[in-house]
C-alpha positions as CSV (number, residue, x, y, z in Angstrom):
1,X,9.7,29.9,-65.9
2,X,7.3,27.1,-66.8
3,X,6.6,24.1,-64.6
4,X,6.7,20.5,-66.8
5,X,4.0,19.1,-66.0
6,X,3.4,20.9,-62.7
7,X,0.7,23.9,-62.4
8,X,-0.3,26.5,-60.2
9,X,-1.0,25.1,-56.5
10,X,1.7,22.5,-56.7
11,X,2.1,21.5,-53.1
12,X,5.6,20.0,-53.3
13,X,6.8,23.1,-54.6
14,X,5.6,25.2,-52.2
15,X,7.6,23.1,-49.4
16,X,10.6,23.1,-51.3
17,X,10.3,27.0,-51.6
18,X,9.1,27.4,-47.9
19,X,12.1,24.9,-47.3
20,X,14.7,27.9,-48.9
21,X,13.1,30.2,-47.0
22,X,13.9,28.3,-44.0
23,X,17.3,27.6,-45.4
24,X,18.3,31.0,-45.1
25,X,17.2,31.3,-41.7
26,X,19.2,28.4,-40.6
27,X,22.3,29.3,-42.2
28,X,22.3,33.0,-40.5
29,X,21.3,32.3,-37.6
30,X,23.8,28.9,-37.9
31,X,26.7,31.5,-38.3
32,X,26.2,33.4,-35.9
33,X,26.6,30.7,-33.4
34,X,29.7,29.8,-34.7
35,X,30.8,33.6,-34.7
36,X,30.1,33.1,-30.8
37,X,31.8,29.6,-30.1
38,X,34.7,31.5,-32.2
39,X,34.4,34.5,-29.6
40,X,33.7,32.0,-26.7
41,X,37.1,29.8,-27.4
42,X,39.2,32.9,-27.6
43,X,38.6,35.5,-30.3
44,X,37.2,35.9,-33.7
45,X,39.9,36.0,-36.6
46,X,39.7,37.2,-40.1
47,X,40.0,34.1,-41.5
48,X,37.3,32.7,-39.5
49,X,34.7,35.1,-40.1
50,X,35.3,35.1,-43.6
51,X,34.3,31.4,-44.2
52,X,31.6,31.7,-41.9
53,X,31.1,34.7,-44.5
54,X,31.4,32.6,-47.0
55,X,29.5,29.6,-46.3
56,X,26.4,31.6,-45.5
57,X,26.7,33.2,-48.4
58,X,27.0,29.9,-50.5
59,X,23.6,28.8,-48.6
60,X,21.4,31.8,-49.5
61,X,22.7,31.7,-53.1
62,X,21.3,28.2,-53.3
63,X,18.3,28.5,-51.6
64,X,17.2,31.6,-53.9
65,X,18.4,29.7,-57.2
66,X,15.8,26.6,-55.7
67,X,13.5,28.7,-54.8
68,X,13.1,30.8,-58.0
69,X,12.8,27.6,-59.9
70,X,9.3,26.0,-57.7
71,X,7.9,29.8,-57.1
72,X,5.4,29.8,-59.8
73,X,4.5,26.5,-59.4
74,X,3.8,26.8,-55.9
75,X,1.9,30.1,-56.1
76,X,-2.1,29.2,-54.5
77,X,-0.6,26.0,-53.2
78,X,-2.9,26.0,-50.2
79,X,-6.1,27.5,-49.6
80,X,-5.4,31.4,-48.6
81,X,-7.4,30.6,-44.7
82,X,-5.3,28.0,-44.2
83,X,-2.3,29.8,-45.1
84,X,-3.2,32.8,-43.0
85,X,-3.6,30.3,-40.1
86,X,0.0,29.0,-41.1
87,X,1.4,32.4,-40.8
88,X,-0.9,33.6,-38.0
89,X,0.9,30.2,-35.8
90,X,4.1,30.9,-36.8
91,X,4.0,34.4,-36.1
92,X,3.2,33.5,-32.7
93,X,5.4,30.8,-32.1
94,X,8.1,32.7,-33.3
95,X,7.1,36.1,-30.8
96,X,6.9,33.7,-28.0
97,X,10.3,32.4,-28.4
98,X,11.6,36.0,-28.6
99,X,9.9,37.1,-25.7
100,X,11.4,34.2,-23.5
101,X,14.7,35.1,-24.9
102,X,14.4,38.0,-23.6
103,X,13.4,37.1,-20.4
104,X,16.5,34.6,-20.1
105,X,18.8,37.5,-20.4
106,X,17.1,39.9,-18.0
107,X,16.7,37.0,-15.5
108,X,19.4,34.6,-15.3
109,X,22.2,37.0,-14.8
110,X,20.2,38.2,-12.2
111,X,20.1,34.9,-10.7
112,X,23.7,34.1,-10.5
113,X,23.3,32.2,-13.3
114,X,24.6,34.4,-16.5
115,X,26.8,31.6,-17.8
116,X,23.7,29.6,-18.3
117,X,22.1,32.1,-20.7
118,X,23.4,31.0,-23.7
119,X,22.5,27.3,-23.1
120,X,19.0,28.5,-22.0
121,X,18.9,29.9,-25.4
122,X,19.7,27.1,-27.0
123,X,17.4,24.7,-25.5
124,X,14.0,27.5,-26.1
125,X,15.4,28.0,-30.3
126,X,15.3,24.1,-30.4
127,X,12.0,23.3,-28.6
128,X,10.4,26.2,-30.9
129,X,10.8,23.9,-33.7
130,X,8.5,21.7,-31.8
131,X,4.9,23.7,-31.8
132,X,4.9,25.2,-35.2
133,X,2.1,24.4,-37.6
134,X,2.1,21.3,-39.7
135,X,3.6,23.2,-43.1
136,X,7.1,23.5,-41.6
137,X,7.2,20.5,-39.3
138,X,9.4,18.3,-41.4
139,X,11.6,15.6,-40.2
140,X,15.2,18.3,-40.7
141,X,13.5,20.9,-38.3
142,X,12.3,18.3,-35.9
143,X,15.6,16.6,-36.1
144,X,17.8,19.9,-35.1
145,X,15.3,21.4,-32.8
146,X,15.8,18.0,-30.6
147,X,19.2,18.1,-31.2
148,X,19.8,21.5,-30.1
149,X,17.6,20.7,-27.1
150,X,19.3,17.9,-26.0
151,X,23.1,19.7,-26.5
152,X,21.9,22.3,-24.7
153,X,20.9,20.5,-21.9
154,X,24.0,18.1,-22.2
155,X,26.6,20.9,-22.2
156,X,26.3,22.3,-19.0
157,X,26.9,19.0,-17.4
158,X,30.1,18.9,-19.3
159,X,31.8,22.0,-19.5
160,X,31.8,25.2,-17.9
161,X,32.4,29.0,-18.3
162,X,33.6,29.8,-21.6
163,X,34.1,26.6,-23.0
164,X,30.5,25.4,-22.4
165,X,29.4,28.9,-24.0
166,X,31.7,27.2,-27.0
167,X,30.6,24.2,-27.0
168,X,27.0,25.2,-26.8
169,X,27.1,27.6,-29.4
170,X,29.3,25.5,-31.7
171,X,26.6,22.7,-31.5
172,X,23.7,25.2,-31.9
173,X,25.7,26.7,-35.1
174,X,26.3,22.8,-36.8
175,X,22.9,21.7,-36.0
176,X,21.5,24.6,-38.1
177,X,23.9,24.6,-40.9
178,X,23.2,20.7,-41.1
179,X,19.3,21.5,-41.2
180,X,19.9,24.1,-43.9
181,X,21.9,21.7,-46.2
182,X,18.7,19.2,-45.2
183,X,16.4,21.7,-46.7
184,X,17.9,22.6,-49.6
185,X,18.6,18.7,-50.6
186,X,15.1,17.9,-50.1
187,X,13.8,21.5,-51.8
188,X,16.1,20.7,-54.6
189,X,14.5,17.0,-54.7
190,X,11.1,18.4,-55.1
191,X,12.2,21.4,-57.9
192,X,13.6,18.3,-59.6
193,X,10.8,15.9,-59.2
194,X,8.5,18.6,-61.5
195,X,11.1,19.1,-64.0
196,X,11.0,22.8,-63.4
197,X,12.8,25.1,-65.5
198,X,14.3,28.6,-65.9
């Protein structure tokens, strides 16, 4: 692959690679809330889990043809102390999130409160968006980690039992397919933008 004009270190195409990485997050994770809103409004078909199959598998495909296009140009893109305090903060905010998952499951039901679980999810995977370092705060995360936050605080008011589980998880599952398209238009914009080619 060569880069024309772009070099080694380009900036932009380190986003738009970090922003297929994040791409493929979104879209698995994205389908599996909409595995569970399936699960949650009755049961999961066939059918259903094979587009969900399907669609995830159209986003990873994607996201790897973007990203294979900007990974050489993006190769030293930031200075290696700034990208181990990237990953240092990410790994953190990420652990943390996990850890409080955890505790929402192990405490709520204990509470009398297990149908809130899911929402209480939710509302911690969208404010993690929130805190991480300033390489992956762009406006898609920002705008689905509020959005997720807010659903998940909306839903409960609205619904109950199953259907809010439904509801919650169907929102959770748009909002992150919806950042992954997000990412891969903008990480396409910036492959583009260098005239990269294969």
């Amino acid at each position: 692959m060569t880069a024309i004009p772009g070099a080694p270190g380009n900036r932009e195409a380190a986003r738009a690679v970090g922003r297929c990485y994040g791409a493929m997050f979104f879209s698995s994770f994205g389908g599996a809330w909409l595995l569970l809103a399936a699960y949650a409004f009755g049961r999961i078909s066939i059918v259903a889990a094979l587009v969900v199959g399907a669609c995830i598998a159209v986003f990873l495909m994607t996201a790897m043809r973007i990203a294979r296009r900007g990974k050489e140009a993006a190769k030293d893109a930031y200075p290696e102390e700034e990208q181990r305090r990237n990953d240092r903060m990410f790994g953190i905010v990420n652990a943390i999130t996990w850890i409080l998952v955890g505790v929402v499951f192990q405490v709520l039901p204990r509470l009398g409160h297990a149908d809130l679980v899911f929402p209480a999810v939710a509302l911690i995977v969208g404010l993690h968006f929130f805190p991480m370092p300033a390489l992956y705060q762009h406006r898609a995360n920002l705008v689905v980690g509020a959005s997720m936050a807010v659903w998940a605080i909306v839903c409960p008011l609205l619904f109950h039992g199953d259907r809010m589980i439904g509801f919650v998880a169907g929102g959770a599952g748009l909002a992150l397919w919806v950042g992954a398209a997000w990412a891969l238009k903008t990480a396409s914009r910036f492959v583009n933008r260098l005239r990269l080619v294969v």
